[in-house]
C-alpha positions as CSV (number, residue, x, y, z in Angstrom):
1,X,-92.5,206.8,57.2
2,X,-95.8,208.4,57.1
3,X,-96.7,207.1,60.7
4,X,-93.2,209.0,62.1
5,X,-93.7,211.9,59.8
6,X,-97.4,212.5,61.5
7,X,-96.0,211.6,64.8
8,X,-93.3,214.3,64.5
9,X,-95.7,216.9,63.3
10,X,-98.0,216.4,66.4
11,X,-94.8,216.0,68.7
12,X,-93.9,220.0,67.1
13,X,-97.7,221.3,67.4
14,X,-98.0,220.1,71.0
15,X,-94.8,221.9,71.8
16,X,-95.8,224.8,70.2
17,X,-98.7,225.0,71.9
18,X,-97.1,224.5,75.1
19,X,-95.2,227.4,74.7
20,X,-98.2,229.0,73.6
21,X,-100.3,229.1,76.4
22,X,-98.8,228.2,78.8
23,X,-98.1,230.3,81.8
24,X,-94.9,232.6,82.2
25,X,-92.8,231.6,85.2
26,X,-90.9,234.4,87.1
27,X,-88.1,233.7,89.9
28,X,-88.1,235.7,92.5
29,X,-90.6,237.1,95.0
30,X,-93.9,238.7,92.9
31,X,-95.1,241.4,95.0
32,X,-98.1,242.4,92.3
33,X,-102.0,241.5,93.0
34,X,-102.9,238.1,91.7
35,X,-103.9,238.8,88.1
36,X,-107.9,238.6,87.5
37,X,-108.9,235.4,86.3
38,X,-110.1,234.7,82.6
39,X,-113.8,234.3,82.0
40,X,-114.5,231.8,79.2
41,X,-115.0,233.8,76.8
42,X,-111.7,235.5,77.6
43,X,-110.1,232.1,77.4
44,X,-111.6,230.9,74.4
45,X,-110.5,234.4,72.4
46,X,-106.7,233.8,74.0
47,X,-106.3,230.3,72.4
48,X,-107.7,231.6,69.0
49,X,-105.7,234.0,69.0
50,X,-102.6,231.9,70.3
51,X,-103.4,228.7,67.5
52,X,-104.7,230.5,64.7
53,X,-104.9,233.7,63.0
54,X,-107.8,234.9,65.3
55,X,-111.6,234.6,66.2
56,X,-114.0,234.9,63.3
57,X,-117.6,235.4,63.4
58,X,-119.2,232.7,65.2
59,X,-115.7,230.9,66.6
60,X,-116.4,231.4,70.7
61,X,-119.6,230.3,70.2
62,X,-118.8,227.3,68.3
63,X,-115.9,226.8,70.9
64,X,-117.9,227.5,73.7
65,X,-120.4,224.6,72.4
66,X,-117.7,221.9,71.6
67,X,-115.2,222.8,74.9
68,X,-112.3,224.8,74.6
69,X,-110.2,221.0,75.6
70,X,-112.0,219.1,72.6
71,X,-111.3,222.8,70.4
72,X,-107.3,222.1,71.5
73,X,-107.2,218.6,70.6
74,X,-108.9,219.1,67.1
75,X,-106.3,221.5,66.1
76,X,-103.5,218.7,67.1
77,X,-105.0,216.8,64.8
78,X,-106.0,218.6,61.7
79,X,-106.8,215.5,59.5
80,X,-109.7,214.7,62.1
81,X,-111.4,218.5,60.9
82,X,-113.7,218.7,58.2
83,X,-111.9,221.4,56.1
84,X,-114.2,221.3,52.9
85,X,-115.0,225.2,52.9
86,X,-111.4,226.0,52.8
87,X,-110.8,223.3,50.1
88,X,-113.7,224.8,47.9
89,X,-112.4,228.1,47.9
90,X,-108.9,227.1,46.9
91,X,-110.0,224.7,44.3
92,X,-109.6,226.7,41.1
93,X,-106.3,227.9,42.0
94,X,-104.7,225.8,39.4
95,X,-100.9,225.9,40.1
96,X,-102.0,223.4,43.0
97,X,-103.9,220.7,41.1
98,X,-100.3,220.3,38.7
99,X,-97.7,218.8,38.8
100,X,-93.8,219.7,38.9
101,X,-93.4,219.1,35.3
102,X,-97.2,219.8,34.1
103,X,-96.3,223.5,36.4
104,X,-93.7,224.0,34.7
105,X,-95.0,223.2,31.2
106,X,-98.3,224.9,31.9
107,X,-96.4,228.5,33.2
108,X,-93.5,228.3,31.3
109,X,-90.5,231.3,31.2
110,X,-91.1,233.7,28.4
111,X,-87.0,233.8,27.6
112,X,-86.8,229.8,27.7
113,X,-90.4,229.6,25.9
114,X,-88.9,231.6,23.0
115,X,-86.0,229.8,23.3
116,X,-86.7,227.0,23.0
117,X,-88.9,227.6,19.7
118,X,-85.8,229.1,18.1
119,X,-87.4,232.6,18.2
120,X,-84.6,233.5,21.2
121,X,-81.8,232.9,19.4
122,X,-83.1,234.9,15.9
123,X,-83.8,237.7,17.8
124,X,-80.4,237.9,19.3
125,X,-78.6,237.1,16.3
126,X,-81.3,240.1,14.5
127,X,-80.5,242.6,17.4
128,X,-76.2,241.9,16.7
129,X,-76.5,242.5,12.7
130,X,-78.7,245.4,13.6
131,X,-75.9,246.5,16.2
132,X,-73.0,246.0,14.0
133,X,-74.1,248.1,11.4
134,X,-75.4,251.1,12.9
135,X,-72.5,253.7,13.5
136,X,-72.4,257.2,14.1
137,X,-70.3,260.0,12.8
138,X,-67.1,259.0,14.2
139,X,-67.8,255.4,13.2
140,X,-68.6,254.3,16.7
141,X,-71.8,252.3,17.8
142,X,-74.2,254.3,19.8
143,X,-74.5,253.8,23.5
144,X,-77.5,252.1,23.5
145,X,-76.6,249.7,20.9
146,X,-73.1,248.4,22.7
147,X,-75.0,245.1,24.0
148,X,-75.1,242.6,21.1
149,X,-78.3,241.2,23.2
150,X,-80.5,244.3,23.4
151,X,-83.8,244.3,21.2
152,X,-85.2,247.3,19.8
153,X,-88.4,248.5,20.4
154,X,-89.9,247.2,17.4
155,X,-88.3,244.1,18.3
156,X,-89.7,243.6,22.2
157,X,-93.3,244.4,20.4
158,X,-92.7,241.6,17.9
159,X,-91.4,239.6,20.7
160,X,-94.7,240.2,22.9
161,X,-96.8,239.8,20.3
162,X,-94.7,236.0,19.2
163,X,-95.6,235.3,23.2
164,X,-99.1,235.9,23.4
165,X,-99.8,233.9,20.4
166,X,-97.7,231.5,21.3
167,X,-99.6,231.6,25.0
168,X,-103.1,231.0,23.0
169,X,-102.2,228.7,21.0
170,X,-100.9,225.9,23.6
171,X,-103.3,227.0,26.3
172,X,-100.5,228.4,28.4
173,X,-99.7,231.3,31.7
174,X,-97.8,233.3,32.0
175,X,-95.3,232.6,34.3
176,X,-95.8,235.3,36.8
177,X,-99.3,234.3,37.6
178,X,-97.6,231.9,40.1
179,X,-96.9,233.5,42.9
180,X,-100.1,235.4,43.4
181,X,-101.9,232.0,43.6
182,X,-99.9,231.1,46.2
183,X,-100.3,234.2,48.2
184,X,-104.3,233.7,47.0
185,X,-104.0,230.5,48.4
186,X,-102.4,231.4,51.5
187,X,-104.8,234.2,52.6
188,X,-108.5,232.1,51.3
189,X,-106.7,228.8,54.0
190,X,-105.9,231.5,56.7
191,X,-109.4,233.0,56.1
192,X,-111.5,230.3,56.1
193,X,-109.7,227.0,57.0
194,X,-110.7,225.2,60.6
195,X,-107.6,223.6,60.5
196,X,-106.2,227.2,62.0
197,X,-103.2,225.7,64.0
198,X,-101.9,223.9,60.8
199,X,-102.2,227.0,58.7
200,X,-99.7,229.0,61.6
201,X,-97.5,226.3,61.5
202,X,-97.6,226.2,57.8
203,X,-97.3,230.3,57.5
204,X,-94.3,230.3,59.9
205,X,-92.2,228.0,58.5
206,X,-93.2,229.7,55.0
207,X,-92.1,233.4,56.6
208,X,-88.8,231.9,58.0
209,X,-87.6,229.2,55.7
210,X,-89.2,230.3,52.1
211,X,-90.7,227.3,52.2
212,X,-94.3,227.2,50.4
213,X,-96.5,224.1,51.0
């Protein structure tokens, strides 16, 4: 299954390149000059540009050393490239080294966290005795107090404060810390991965699909 799964993501990255790179065919009579060819360095900056997110510092040269064919075949098969600087710099973004359920228990929701310690349900049930006895003059509730479910703002303090200690106490994240590591970890692999087809692939099917790797 693995085999087929790696045989299907090459099948995808060679068509992609093809599409890539490869010339535009016209029907019909061209009556414009033949185009100037590339020089190599023009080439090499083209298919950087085309497989990954552009030429860094030092990338035609390196290219220019190794041969623009060898450069093409490495990037169809990223588990032949040494990525270790990408890997370094992505290392201490923890939401990747966890599991589902360890992710989950580690970043937990603040509602569900509370919750599930019992402190949900007291505040609610606090917040509709609160509610039911306040009036006004006619002997209606006020406006603001019509939800049963609303907290006061003594209440969302307490509630903060019940969160952060509770946050301390079990080691835990905040739950909202999760997607900027994976926009963190996006950007350091499109920065400074070799594997630069791979991350495209990855980034498009991200962009169109939601899909985060």
């Amino acid at each position: 299954m693995k085999t087929r799964s790696l045989l299907s993501q090459k099948a995808a990255a060679i068509l992609s390149l093809f599409a890539l790179i490869s010339p535009m065919y016209v029907f019909g009579v061209d009556t414009r000059p033949p185009a100037k060819p590339l020089s190599q360095d023009q080439k090499i900056v083209h298919v950087l540009n085309r497989l990954g997110f552009g030429a860094r510092p030092g990338d035609v040269e390196r290219v220019k050393q190794i041969g623009l064919d060898k450069y093409i075949d490495q990037q169809l098969n990223p588990s032949s490239i040494n990525d270790s600087v990408a890997e370094s710099k992505v290392r201490n973004l923890e939401v990747f080294n966890l599991s589902t359920a360890d992710l989950f228990a580690k970043y937990p929701n603040p509602g569900a966290l509370l919750k599930q310690l019992g402190e949900g349900k007291k505040a609610q049930a606090n917040a509709r005795s609160q509610a039911s006895d306040a009036k006004t003059a006619d002997g209606t509730k006020p406006a603001e107090q019509q939800d049963p479910n609303a907290l006061t703002v003594d209440q969302q303090k307490e509630r903060r404060e019940k969160l952060a200690a509770l946050y301390k106490e079990y080691d835990l994240r905040p739950a909202g810390q999760i997607v900027p590591q994976i926009a963190a970890n996006r950007i350091l692999r499109a920065v400074y991965s070799e594997r630069q087809l791979q991350e495209v692939m990855v980034d498009f099917w991200q962009n169109h699909f939601n899909v985060f790797a």
